[in-house]
C-alpha positions in Angstrom: 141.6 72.3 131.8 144.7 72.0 129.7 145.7 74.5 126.9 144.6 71.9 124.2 141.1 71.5 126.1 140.6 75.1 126.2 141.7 75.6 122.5 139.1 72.9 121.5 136.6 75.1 123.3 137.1 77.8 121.8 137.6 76.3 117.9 134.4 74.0 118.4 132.5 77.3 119.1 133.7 79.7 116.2 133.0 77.1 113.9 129.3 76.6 115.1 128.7 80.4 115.4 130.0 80.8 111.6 128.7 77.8 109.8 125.3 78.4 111.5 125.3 81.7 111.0 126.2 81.7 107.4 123.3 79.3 107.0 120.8 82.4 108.3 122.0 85.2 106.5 123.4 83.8 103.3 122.0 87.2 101.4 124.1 89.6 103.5 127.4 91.1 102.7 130.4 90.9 104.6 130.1 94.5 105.8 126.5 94.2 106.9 127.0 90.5 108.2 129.6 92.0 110.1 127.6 94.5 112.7 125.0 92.3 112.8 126.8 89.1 114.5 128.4 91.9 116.7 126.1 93.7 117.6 124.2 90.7 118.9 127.1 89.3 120.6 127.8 92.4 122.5 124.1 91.7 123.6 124.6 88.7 124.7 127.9 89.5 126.4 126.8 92.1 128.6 124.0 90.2 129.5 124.9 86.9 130.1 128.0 89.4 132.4 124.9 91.2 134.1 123.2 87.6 134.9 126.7 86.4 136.6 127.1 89.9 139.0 123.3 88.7 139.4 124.1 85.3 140.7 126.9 86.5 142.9 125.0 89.3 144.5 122.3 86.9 145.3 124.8 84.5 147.1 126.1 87.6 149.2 122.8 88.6 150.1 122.3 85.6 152.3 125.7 84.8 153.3 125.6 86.0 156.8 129.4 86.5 156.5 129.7 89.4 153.9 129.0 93.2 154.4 125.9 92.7 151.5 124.1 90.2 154.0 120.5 90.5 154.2 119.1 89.0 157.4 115.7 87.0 156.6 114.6 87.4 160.1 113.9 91.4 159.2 111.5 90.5 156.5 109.9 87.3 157.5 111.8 84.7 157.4 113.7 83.1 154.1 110.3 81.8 152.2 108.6 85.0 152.9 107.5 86.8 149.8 108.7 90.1 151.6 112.6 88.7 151.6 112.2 87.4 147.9 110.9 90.8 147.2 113.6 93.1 148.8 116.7 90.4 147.3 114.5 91.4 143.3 114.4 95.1 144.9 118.1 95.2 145.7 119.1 93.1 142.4 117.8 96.1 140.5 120.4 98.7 142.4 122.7 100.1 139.7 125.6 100.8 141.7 126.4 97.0 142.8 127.1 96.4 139.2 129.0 99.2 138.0 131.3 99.0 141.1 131.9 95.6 139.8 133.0 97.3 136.1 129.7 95.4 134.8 127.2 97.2 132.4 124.0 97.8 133.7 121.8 96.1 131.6 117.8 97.2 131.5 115.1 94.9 131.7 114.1 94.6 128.1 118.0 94.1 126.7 118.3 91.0 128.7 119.0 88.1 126.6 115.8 85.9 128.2 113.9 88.8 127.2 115.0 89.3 123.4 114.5 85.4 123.4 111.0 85.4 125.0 110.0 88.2 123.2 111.4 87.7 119.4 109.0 85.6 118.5 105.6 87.7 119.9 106.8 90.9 117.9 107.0 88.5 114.4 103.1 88.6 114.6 102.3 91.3 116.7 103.2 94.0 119.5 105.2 94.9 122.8 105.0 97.3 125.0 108.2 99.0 126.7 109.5 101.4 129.0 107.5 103.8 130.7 105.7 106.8 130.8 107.1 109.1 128.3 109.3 106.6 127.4 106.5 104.4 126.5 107.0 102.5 123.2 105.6 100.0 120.7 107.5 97.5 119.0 106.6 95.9 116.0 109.3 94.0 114.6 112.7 92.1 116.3 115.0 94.6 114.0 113.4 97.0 116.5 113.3 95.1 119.6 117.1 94.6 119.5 117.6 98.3 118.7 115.9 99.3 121.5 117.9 97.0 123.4 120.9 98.7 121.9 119.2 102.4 122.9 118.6 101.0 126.7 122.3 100.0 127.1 123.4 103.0 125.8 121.1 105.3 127.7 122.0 103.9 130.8 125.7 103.7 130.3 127.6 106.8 128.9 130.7 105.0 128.1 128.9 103.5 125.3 127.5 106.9 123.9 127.2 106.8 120.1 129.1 103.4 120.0 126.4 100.8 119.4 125.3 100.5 115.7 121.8 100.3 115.8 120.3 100.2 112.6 118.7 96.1 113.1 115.7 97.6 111.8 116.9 99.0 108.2 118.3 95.3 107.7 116.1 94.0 105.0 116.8 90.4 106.3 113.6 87.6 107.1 112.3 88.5 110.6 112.1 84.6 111.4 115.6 84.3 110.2 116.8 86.9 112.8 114.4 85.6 115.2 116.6 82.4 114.6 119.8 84.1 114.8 119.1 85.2 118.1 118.7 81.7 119.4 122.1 80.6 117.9 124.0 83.5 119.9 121.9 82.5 122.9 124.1 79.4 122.7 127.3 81.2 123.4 128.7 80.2 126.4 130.4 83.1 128.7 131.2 81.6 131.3 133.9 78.5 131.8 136.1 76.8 134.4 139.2 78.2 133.3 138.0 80.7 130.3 137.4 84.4 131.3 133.9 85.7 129.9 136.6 88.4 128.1 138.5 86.0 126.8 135.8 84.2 125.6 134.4 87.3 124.0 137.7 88.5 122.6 138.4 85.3 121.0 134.8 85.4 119.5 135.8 88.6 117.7 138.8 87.9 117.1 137.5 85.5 114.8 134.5 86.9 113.6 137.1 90.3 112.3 139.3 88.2 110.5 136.4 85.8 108.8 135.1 89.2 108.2 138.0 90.5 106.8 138.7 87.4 104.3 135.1 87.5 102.7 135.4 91.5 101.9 138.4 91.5 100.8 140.7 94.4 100.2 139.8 97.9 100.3 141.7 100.6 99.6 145.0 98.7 101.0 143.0 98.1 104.1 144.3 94.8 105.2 143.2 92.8 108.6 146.4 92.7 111.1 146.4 88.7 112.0 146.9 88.4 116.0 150.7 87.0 115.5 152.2 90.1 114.0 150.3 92.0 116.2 152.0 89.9 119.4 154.9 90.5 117.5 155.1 93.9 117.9 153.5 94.2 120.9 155.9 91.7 122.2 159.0 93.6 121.2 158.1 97.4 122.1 156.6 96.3 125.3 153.9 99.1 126.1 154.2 98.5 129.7 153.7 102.1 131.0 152.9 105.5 129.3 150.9 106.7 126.1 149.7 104.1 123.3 148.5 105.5 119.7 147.2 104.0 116.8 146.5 106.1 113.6 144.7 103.5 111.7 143.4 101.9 114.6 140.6 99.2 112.7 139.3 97.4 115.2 141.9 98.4 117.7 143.9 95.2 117.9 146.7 96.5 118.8 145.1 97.9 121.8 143.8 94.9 123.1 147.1 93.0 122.3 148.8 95.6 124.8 146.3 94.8 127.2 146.5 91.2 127.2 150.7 91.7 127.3 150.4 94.2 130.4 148.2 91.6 132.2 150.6 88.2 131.6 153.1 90.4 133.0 151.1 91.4 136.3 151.5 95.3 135.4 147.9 97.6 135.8 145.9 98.8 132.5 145.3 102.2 134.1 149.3 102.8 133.8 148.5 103.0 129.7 146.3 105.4 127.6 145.1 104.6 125.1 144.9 107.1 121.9 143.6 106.2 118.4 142.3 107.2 115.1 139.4 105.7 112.6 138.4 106.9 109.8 135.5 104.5 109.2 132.2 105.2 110.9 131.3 101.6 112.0 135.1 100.5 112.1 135.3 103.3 114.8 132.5 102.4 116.5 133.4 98.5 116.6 137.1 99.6 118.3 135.5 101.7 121.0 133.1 98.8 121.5 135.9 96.3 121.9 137.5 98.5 125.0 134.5 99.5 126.6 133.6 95.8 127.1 137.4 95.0 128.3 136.9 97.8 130.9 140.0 100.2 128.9 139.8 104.1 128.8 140.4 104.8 125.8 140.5 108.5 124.0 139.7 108.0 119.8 139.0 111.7 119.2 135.7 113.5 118.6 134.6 112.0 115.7 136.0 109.6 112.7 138.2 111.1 110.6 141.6 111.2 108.6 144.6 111.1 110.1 146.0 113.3 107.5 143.8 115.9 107.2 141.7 116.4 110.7 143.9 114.9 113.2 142.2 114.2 116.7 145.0 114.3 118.1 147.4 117.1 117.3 149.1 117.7 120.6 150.1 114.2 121.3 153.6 112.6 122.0 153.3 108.7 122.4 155.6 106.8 124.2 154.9 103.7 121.7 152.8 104.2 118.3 151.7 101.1 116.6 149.6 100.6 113.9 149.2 98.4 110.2 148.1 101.4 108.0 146.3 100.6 104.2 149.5 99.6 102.2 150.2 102.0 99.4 147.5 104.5 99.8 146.8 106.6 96.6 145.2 110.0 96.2 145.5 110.0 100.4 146.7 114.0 100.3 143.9 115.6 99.0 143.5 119.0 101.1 147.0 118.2 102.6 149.2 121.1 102.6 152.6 119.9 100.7 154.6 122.2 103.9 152.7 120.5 106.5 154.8 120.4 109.6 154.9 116.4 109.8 157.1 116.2 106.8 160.2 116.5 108.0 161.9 114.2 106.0 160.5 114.9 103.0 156.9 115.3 101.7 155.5 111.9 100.8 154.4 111.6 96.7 150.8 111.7 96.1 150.9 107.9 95.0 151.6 106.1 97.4 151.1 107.1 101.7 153.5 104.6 103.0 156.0 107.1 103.9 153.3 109.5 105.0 152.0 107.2 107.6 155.9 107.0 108.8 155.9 110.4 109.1 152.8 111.0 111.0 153.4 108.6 113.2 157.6 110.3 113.8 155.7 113.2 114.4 153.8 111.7 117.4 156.2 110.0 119.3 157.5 111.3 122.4 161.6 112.1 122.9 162.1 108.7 124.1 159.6 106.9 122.3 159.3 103.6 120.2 157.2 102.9 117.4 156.9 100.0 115.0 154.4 99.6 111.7 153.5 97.3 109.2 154.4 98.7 105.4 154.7 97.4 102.3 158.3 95.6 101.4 158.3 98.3 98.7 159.0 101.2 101.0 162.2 99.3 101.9 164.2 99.9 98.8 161.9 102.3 96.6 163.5 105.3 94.8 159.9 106.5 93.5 159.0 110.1 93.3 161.5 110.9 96.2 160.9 108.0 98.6 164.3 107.0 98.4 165.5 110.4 99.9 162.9 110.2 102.7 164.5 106.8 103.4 167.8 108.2 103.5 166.6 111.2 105.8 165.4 108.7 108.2 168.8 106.6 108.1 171.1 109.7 108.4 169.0 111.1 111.4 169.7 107.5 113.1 166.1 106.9 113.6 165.4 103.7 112.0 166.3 100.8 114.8 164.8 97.6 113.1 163.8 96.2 109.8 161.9 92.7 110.1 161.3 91.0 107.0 158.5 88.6 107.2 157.2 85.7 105.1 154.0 85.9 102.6 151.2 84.5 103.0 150.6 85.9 106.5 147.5 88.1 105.4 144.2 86.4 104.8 143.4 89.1 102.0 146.4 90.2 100.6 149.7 88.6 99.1 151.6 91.8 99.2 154.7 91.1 101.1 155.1 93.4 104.3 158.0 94.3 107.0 158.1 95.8 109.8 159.5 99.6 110.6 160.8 99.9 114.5 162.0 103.5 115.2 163.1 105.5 117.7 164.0 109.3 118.2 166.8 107.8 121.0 169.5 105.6 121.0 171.2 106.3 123.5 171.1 104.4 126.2 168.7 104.5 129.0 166.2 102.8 131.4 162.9 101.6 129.3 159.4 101.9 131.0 160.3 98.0 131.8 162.8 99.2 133.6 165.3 97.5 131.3 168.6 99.3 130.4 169.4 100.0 127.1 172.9 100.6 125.7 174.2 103.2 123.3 172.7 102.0 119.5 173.6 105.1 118.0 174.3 104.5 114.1 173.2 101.0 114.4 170.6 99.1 112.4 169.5 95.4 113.6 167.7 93.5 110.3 166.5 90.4 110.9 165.2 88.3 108.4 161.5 86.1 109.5 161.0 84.9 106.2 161.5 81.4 107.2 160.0 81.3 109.9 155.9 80.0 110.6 154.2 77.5 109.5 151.1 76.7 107.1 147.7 76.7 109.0 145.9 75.9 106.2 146.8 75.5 102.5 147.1 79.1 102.0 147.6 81.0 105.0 151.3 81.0 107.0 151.2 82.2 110.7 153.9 82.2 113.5 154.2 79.8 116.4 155.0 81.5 119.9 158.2 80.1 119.6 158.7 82.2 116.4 157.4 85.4 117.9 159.8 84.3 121.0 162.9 84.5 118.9 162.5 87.8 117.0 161.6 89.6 120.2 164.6 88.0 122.1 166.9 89.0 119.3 165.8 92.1 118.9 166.0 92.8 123.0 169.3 90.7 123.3 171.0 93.8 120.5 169.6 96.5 122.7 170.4 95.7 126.0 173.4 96.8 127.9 176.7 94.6 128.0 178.0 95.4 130.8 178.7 98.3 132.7 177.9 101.7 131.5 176.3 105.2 132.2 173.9 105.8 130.3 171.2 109.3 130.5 170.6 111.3 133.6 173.8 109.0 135.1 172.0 106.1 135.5 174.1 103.0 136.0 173.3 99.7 135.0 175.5 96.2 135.5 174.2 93.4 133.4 175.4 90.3 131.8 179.1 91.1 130.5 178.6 88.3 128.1 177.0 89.8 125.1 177.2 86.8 122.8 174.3 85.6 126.0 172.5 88.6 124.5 173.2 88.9 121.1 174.8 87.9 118.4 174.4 87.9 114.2 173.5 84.4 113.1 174.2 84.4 108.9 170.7 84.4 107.5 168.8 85.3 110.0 170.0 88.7 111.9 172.5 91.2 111.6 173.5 94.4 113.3 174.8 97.0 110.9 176.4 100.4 111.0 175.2 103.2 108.9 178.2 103.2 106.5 177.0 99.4 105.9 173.7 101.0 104.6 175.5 103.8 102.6 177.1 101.2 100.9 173.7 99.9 99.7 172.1 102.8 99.1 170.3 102.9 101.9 168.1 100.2 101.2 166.2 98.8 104.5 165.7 95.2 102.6 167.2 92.7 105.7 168.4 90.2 102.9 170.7 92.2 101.7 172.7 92.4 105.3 172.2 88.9 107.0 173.8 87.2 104.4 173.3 83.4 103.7 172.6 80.3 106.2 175.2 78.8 106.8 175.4 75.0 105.6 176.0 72.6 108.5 179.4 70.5 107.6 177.9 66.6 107.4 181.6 65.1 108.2 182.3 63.9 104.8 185.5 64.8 103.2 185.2 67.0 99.6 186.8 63.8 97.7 184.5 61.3 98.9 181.7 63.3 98.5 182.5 64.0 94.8 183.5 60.7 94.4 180.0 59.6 95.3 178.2 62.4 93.8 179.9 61.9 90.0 178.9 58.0 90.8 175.3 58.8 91.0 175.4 60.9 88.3 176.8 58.3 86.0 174.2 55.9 87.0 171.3 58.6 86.5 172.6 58.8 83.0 172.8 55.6 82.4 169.3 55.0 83.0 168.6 58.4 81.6 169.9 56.9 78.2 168.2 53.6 78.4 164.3 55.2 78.7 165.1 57.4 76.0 165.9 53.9 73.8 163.2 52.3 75.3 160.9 55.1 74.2 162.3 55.7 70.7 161.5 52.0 70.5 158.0 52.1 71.3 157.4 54.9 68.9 159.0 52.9 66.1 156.7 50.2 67.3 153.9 53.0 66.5 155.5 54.5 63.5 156.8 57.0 64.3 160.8 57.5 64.3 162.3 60.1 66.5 
């Protein structure tokens, strides 16, 4: 199946699930809508993955070949009910599955059973479990909730990560009985499709339909998948520590996974770290890398970043995040000495430049880190964030400045940039094993505001040919140009050609020194440093083309001059003179 076929797939789907959905619970909000479609696909998901470890434990089980083999002639032959008895008895063996990273998934949280069973509980009662365990249930807000429970019970990764409140939901039981049978339509499995990617793809989605019908809250904005590539593409978290502060959904997480697997690395070289301070946002990011098998360590509890960090003694080799844009009131019980600010303590009024800071403070020696702000915080003098700017600058840790076009957010038209910092420019040998050369008192900007392309009549997003670019740019100006020593004595021979690498292109990128930024006042705005396009020479010589140019020009007079007669005419006609 081609990329086109698959895309089809996939966009065919979303827009059943959402229309059809939308039609069911037309009287929920975004927020609740949100957990609910989840929640059930995560159902369905871990089901429908249970069902396939099923099927493929079945075949081993009389395939004569494989160490799982189960020899009929020791139970009676293959029709005997005592072989079709010990294959259900084995089938129900926990440890085939999890040794296969697949949930175990009880008997009354499997899908066939929420669909046989939804409409019984509408008009009357279930039984479940047993023994102590032994429950009644009444309604199908509580038969998925116990489904939830089950999953949970049985599988501590999920501990407190579920959100299982079906039953407060004050939404039609039939209608949720109907809901159920529209997820049942979801299809996991494909010829060329992963059940993950299916599954990422369907939240994918889901979060940023989500995220345009609620709108913007408190400066929390979605992160579309592009810019996240983007920077994912260009730090290149191959090996070592990962952290998000203002982790959402954790995007940026899955992003890194999907960039280690296309480039044949292993997930358990990466930890993952992160932060949440939403309860149900928290709870959604954990669920999205439990069910992409990624250990992941998001602290405690949710909470702050600013004032009960999870995290205190960590040092990230590559921090990413899209924190709320312009955050007000965010230092309450913030001490104004607090050892993060050590550029400067961040105004009350806006947290663009404490997120910046925070994030500094994490990162390792040798680290990289790149975040989405505002375009503000690249040239505002407000309440001292000019002189936290400059800190940065003079310290040499500010590496790149991307400016990127509007309309990239589906909530928001406040234009962004993107930070990339580093607490090390000196050259050395990246986790990719790249080598880096000296960038000490360098600044690459490029400018991205032309690049993209309209989706839709008002959202812009970036082709992979876009994203391509900026990354190569940005690891052409960074890589070594020949021969050189660089930390710890490490040698590295590249291409001596560093116009193959890099090079500034008016408009678009340039690499400047730190006494090009003092000369601006240290304003981060790429704009201001690339310079104009410039104009492609079309062959014609300056006196033709003025020649021609002034000829046109008499001609559009000309005419000009005749319609305003005609018209002066036709009013006079009217009586009126002009």
């Amino acid at each position: 199946m081609t990329n086109t076929e698959e895309q089809q797939f996939l966009n065919n789907l979303e827009k059943k699930l959402w229309t059809s959905a939308n039609k069911l619970l037309p009287s929920l909000d975004a927020s609740q809508y949100k957990h609910v479609m989840l929640g059930l696909v995560f159902l369905k998901y871990v089901s429908d993955s249970f069902a396939i470890r099923s099927a493929e434990l079945t075949q081993q089980f009389k395939t004569p070949e494989h160490e799982y083999y189960l020899d009929p002639a020791d139970f009676g032959g293959e029709n005997s009910e005592d072989y079709q008895a010990e294959i259900t008895l084995e089938l129900e063996q926990r440890d085939y599955y999890t040794e296969a990273n697949v949930f175990w998934v009880p008997q009354q949280a499997r899908w066939d059973f929420l669909q046989n069973q939804n409409k019984v509980v509408i008009t009357g009662e279930i039984e479940v479990g047993e023994g102590n365990a032994k429950k009644k249930i009444r309604s199908i807000g509580q038969l998925i909730d116990n489904a939830l429970e089950s999953i949970e019970h049985d599988n501590p990764k999920l501990k407190g990560v579920l959100n299982k409140r079906y039953t407060q939901l004050q939404i039609d039981q039939a209608k949720l009985g109907e809901l159920i049978d529209l997820v049942a339509t979801i299809p996991f499995s494909h010829n060329t499709l992963s059940s993950k990617d299916i599954l990422g793809h369907v939240y994918e989605y889901f979060l940023g339909q989500f995220a345009l019908a609620e709108g913007k809250k408190g400066g929390q904005f979605y992160t579309p998948k592009s810019i996240v590539s983007l920077i994912v593409q260009m730090l290149e978290p191959f090996k070592g520590r990962v952290y998000d502060p203002a982790m959402g959904s954790g995007g940026f997480f899955v992003q890194s996974e999907s960039f280690i697997r296309e480039h044949q690395g292993r997930i358990g070289d990466v930890s993952i770290y992160g932060q949440e301070y939403n309860h149900t946002t928290w709870q959604l990011a954990a669920m999205n890398m439990v069910i992409r098998g990624i250990d992941f360590n998001f602290g405690k509890e949710p909470a702050s970043s600013y004032t009960n960090d999870q995290h205190p003694d960590l040092r990230a080799d590559f921090v990413m995040a899209n924190p709320p844009f312009n955050m007000k009131e965010w230092n309450t019980g913030v001490d104004d000495n607090d050892p993060r600010w050590q550029y400067g303590t961040p105004p009350s009024g806006n947290a663009n430049f404490a997120w910046l800071q925070h994030m500094l403070y994490h990162l390792a020696p040798n680290g990289s880190m790149g975040l989405l702000l505002a375009n503000g915080s690249m040239s505002s003098n407000t309440k001292g964030e000019g002189d936290i700017r400059k800190a940065l600058i003079e310290n040499d840790l500010v590496e790149c400045m991307v400016a990127l076009p509007g309309q990239l957010f589906t909530n928001t038209q406040i234009p962004a940039c993107i930070w990339f910092l580093t607490k090390n420019k000196k050259a050395r040998q990246t986790p990719m094993e790249d080598y880096l050369r000296d960038r000490s008192g360098e600044v690459l900007f490029i400018d991205a505001r032309n690049l993209g392309y309209m989706k839709d009549r008002v959202l812009r997003d970036f082709t992979q040919e876009d994203l391509d670019l900026v990354t190569k740019t940005y690891h052409g100006w960074r890589m070594n140009y020949g021969e050189c020593e660089g930390e710890d004595g490490i040698n590295a021979t590249v291409d001596p050609n560093p116009n193959s690498l890099y090079q500034d292109i008016p408009g678009f990128c340039k690499s400047a020194t730190l006494d090009d930024l003092k000369k601006h006042d240290y304003v981060l705005t790429p704009g201001r440093y690339v310079g104009a396009a410039a104009e492609e020479d079309d062959g014609e010589p300056f006196a033709d083309k003025m020649t021609r140019l002034t000829a046109t020009l008499k001609t559009q007079f000309e005419e000009s001059s005749r319609l305003e007669a005609e018209i002066k005419k036709n009013l006079a006609g009217l009586g009126f003179d002009v």
